[in-house]
C-alpha positions as CSV (number, residue, x, y, z in Angstrom):
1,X,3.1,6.7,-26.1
2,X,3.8,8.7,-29.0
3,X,4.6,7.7,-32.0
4,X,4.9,9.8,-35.1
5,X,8.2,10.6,-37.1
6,X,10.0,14.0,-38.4
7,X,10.0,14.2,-42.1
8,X,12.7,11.9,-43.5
9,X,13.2,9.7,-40.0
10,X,11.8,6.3,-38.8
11,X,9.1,5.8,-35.9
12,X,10.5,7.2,-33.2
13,X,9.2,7.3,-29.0
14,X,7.9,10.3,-27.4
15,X,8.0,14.2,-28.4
16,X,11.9,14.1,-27.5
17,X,14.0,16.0,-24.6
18,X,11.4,18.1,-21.6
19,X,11.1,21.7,-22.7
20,X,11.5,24.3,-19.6
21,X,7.7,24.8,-18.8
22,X,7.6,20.7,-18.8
23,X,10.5,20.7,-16.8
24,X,9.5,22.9,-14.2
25,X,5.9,21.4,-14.3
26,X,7.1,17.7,-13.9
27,X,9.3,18.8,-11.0
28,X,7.0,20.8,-9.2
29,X,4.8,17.8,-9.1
30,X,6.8,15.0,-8.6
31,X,8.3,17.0,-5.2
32,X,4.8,17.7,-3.8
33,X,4.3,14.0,-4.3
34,X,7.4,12.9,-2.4
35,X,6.0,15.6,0.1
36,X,2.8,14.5,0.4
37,X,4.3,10.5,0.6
38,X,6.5,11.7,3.6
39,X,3.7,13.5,5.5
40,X,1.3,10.3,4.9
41,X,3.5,7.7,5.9
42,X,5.9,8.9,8.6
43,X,4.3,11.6,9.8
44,X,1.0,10.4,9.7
45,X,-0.6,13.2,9.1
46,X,-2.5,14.0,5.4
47,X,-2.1,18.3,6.2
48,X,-1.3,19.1,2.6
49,X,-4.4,17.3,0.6
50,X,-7.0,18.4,3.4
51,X,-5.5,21.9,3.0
52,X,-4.2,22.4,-0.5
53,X,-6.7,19.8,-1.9
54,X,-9.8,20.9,-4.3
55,X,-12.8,20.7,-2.0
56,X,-15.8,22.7,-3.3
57,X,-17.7,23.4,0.4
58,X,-14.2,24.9,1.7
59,X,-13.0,27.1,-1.5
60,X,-17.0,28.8,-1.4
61,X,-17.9,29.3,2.2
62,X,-13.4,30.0,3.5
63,X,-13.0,31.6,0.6
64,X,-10.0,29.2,0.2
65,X,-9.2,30.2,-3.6
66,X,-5.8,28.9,-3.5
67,X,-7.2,25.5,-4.1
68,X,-8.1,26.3,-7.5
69,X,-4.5,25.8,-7.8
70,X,-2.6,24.2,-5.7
71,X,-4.5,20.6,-5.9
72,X,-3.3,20.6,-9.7
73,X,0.3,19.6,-8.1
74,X,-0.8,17.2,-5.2
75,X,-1.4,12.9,-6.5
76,X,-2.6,10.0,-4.5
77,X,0.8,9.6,-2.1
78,X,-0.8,5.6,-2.2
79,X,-1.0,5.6,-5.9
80,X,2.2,6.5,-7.4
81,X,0.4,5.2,-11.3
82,X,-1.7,8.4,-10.8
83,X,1.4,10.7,-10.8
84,X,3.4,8.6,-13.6
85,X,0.4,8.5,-15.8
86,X,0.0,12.7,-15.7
87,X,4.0,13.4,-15.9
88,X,4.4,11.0,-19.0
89,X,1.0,12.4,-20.3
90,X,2.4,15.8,-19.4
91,X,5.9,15.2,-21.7
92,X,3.8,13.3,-24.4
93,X,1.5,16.3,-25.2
94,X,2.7,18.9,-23.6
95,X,6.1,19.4,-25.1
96,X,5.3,19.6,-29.1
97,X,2.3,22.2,-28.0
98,X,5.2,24.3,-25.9
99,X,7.3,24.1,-29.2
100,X,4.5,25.1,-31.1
101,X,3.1,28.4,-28.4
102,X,6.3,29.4,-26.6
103,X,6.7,29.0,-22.9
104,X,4.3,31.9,-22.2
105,X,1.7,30.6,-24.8
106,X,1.7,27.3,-23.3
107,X,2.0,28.3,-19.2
108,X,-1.0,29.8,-20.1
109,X,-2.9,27.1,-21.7
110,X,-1.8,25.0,-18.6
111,X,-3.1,27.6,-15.9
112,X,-6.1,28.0,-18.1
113,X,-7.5,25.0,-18.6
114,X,-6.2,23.4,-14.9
115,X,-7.8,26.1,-12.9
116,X,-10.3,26.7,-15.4
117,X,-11.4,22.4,-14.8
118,X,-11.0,23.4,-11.3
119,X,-13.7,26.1,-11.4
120,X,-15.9,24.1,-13.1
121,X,-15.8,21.0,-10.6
122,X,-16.8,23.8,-7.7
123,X,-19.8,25.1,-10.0
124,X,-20.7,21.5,-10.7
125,X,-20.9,20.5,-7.1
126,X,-23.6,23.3,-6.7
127,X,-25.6,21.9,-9.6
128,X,-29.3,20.1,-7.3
129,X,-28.8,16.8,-9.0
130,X,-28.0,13.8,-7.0
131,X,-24.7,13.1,-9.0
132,X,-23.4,16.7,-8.5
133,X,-24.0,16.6,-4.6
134,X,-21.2,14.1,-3.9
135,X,-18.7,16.5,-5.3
136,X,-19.3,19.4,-2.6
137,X,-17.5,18.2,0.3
138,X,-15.4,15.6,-2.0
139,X,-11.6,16.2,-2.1
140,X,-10.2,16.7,-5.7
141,X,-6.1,16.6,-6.3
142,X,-4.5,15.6,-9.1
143,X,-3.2,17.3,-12.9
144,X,-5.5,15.8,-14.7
145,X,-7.7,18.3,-16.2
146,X,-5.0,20.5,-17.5
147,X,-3.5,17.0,-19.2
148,X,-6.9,16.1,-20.5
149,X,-6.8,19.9,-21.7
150,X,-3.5,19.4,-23.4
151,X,-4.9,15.8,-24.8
152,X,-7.1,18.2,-26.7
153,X,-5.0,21.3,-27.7
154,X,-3.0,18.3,-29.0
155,X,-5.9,16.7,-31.5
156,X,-6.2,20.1,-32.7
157,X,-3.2,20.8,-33.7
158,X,-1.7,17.1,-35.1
159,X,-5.0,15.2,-35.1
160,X,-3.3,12.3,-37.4
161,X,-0.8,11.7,-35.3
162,X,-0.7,8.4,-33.9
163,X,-0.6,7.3,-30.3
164,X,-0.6,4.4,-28.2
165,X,-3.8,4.3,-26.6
166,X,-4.1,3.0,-23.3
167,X,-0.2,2.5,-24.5
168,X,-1.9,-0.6,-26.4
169,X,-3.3,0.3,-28.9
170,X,-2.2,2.6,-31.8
171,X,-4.8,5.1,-33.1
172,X,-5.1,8.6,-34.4
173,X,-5.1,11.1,-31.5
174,X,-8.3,12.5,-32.3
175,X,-10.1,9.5,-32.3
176,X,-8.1,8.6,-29.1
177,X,-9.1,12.3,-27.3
178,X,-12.8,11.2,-29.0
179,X,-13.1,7.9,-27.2
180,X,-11.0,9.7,-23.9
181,X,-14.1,12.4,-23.8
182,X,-16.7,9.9,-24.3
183,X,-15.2,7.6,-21.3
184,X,-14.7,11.1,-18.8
185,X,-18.5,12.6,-19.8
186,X,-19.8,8.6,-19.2
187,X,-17.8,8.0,-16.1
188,X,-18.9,11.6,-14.5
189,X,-22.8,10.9,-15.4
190,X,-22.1,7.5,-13.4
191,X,-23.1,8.8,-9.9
192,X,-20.2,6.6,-8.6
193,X,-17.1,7.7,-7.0
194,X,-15.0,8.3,-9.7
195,X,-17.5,10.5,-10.8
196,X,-15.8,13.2,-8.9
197,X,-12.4,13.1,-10.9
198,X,-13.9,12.5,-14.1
199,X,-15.9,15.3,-13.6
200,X,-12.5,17.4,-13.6
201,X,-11.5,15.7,-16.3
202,X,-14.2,16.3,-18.6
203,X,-14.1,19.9,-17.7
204,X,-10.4,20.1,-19.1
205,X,-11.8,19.0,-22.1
206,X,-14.4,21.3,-22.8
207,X,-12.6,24.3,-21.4
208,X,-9.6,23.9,-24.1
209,X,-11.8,23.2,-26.8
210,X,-13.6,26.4,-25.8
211,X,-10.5,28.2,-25.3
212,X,-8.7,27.1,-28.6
213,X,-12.3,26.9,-31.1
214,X,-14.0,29.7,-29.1
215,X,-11.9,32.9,-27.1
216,X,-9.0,32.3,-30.0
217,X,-11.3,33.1,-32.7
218,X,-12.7,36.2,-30.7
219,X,-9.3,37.4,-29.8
220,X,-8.4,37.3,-33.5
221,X,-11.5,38.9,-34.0
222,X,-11.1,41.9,-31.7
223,X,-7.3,42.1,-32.6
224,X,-8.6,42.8,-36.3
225,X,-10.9,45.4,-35.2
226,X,-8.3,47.0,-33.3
227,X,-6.3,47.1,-36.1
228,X,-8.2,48.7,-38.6
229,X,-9.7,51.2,-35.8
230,X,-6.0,52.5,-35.6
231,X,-5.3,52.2,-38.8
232,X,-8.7,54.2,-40.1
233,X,-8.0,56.9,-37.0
234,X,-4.4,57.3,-38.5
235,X,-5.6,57.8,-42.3
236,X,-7.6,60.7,-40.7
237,X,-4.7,62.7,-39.8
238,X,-3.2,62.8,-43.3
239,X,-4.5,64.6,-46.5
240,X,-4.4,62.7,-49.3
241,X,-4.2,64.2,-52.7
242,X,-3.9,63.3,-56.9
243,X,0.1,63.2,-57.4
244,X,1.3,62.8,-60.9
245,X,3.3,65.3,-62.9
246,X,1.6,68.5,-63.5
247,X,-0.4,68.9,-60.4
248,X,1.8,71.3,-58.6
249,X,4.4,71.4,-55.9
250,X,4.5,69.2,-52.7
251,X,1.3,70.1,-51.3
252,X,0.0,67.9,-54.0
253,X,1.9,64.7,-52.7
254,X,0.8,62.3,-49.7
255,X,1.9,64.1,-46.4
């Protein structure tokens, strides 16, 4: 868990209250868990992971692109760690970098980096290696590439704040996302079963970096250019002259 201090407090737990994307995230999640759980176990029936699930084969050949999205709410109904581990990852990270980007700024992130790891697992599973192949027809749920995407934004942004890694042992979150990259990229070059979600994961890694040390920078790049293209077309449409006393009337001023 978190644990860093405001100036001029003790060490203090967590990031504080939910903020309204987190909110609405955590809820949306922990109700298409309880969902899922009712279908699984009384119904008997597992409907909304074989049809809302990530699975490469059907989002290519259906054409079933709403996966890219909807298996970033659906967790293990037999496995209810899975979902507590995202949600408290989710309010850990998540709320400081909604503080930080707005609710816009960081909705966006979220959708980024989630579907973004979600796109990546499909191309993945086309790669001809023996480890990628699995992948293809294998079912993907879970919110963990947009948190491992957040894990990161967050080492950006407050990379000496500490955390409990593992929620043992205290370390400096970037040396924590470090050793959390290093585990996904070995786990995914495994070729065993959890190679699959780790794959995901990894992919929520790299995607953030990209999108916070790579399209940022551009966008600032191209926002200058804009800039100074307006503000060069606008200096074309005035006629600047000397002023000072002695040069004439007010055709001699800036107009």
């Amino acid at each position: 868990m978190s644990r860093y201090a405001p100036a001029g407090s003790g060490v203090v737990i967590g990031p504080g209250p939910m903020t309204p994307a987190i909110k609405a995230i955590v809820y949306a999640n922990v109700a298409a868990y309880a969902l899922t759980f009712i279908t699984v176990n009384f119904l008997h029936t597992e409907f909304l992971i074989e049809w809302f699930g990530l699975v490469p084969i059907e989002t290519l050949k259906h054409g079933q692109l709403w996966r890219l999205v909807t298996y970033l709410f659906l967790h293990d109904p037999g496995s209810p760690i899975h979902l507590i581990f995202n949600v408290l990852s989710l309010w850990m990270f998540g709320v400081d970098l909604e503080r930080r980007w707005g609710t816009r700024g960081f909705v966006k992130y979220y959708a980024i980096t989630g579907i973004g790891a979600g796109v990546a697992t499909v191309l993945f599973s086309l790669l001809p290696f023996a480890i990628s192949a699995p992948i293809y027809t294998s079912n993907t749920i879970g919110a963990s590439g947009a948190i491992y995407g957040l894990l990161l934004a967050f080492a950006v942004l407050f990379p000496h704040r500490q955390i409990l890694f593992m929620f043992i042992f205290p370390l400096p979150v970037r040396v924590a996302a470090a050793l959390m990259a290093l585990m996904s990229f070995m786990a995914a070059t495994s070729g065993t079963n959890g190679s699959v979600a780790e794959a995901t994961h990894l992919a929520g890694f790299i995607i953030g970096w990209v999108y916070l040390k790579g399209f940022s920078h551009m966008r600032l790049d191209l926002s200058y250019r804009l800039a100074k293209w307006r503000m060069d077309r606008a200096r074309k449409k005035f006629n600047i002259h000397k002023g000072g006393r002695g040069t004439g009337g007010w055709g001699d001023h800036i107009h």
